[in-house]
N, C-alpha and C positions, 0 to 999 in steps of 0.2 A: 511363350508369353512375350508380348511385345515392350520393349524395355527401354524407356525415358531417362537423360539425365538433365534436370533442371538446376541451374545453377543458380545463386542468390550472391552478386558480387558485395564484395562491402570489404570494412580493416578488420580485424580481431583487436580485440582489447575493451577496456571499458569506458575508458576515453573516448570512441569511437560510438557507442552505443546511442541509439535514437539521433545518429546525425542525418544528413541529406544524404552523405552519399551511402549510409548501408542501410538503404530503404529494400535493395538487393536479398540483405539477410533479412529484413523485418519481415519480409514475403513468405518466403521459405521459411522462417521458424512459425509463421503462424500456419503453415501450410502440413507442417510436420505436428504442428499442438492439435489443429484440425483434424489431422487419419492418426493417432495417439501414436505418431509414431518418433522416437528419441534419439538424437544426434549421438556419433560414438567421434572420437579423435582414429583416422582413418589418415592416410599417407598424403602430408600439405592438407588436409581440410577437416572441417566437421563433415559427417554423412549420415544418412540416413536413407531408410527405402521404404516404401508399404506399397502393397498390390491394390487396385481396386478397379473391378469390374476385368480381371483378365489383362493389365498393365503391372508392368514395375514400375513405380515410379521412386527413381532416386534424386536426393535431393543432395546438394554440395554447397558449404561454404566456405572456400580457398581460404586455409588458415598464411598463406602466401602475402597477405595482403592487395592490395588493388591494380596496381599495379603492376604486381608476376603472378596472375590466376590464372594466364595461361599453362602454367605448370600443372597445374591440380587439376586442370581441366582434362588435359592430354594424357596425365594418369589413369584418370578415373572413368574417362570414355575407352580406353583399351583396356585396364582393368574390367570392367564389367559387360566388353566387345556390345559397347553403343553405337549407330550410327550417327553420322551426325547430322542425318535431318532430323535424329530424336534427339537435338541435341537444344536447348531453351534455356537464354544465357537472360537474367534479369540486371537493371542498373536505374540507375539515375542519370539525366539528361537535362541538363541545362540548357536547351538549346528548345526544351519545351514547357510551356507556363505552366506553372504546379499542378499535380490536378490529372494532367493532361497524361492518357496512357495512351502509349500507342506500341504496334506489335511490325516487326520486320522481317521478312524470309529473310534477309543477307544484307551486306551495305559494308561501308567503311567504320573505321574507328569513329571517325565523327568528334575527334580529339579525346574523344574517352581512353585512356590510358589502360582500364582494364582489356577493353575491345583489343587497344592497339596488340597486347599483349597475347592475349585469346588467339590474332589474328595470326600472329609470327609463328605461334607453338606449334598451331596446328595447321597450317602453310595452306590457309583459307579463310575466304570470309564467308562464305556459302554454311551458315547456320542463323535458326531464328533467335527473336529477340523479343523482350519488352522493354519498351523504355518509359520509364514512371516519370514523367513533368518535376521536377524540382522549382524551374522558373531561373531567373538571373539577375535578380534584384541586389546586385552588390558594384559595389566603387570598384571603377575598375583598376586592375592592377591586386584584387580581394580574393579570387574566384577560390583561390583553396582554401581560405577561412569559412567561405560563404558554406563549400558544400561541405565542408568538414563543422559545421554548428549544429544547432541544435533547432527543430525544427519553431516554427514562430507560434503563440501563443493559437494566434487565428488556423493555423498549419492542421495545429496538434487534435481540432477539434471534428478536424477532415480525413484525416489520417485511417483510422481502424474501416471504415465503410470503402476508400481507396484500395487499400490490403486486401476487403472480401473481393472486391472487382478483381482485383489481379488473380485472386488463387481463383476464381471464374476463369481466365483468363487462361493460364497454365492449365486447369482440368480439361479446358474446349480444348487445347493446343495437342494433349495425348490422347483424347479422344476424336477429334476431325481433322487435326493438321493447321497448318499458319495457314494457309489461303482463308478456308472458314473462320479463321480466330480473328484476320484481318478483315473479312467482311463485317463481321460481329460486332468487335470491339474498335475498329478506328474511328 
């Protein structure tokens, strides 16, 4: 059985909950409420798995917080000997206007601090990606209040139909691969 780990970056805590930047977790836990399947406390993360159609697909959210997921990452892809073209690391991207989903074979941090740390652990950047549009609508000198808030009234009302696309997104990614997901979905 061919076996996925998709990762949902975000903080823990509840402080954290419906911000910008754990749009990461908001994917994956609707992705895990969708195949009924339920998060366990697993070494650095929450996890979970369900098969569907002949795949495992595991799901991770770095209880490390955002900036050391590379940790939970590198556990949990040798833990359950994933490779890591099956390896689909979701986040938040300010660097694209809300809304805006797009998918990457491989790339730099891109100043995203989870990336940068993903990138170290695992001594590559050669795995895919989605990065969900956040947008950059803050004073600058703001940018960590901005993505650490709470999403805007007008946001919130976009939001749940956003989350179906992406878990679209993630199912095409362990069933055809990022080339197909990128032709699809950019």
């Amino acid at each position: 059985m061919e076996k996925y780990l998709v990762v949902g970056l975000g903080n823990p805590g509840v402080e954290y909950v419906n911000t910008r930047h754990n749009i990461g977790f908001d994917i994956v836990d609707s992705l895990a409420k969708k195949y009924s399947a339920d998060f366990i406390v697993k070494k650095h993360a929450m996890f979970t798995s369900f098969s569907l159609r002949g795949r495992m697909i595991n799901l991770l959210k770095p209880s490390t917080f955002m900036n050391l997921s590379g940790k939970a990452v590198l556990y949990h892809l040798n833990l359950n000997k994933i490779k890591s073209s099956n390896l689909f690391i979701i986040t938040d991207d300010l660097n694209l206007p809300f809304g805006t989903i797009k998918c990457r074979r491989n790339g730099s941090a891109g100043g995203h601090n989870g990336h940068k740390d993903i990138i170290e652990k695992l001594e590559t950047s050669d795995y895919s990606r989605l990065k969900f549009g956040i947008g950059n609508s803050f004073i600058k000198g703001k940018q960590s209040n901005y993505v650490l808030s709470q999403w805007s009234q007008q946001e919130k009302k976009c939001i749940v139909p956003l989350i179906e696309k992406s878990i679209d997104v993630v199912i095409n990614f362990c069933f055809s691969g990022i080339d197909d997901t990128m032709k699809k979905f950019n």
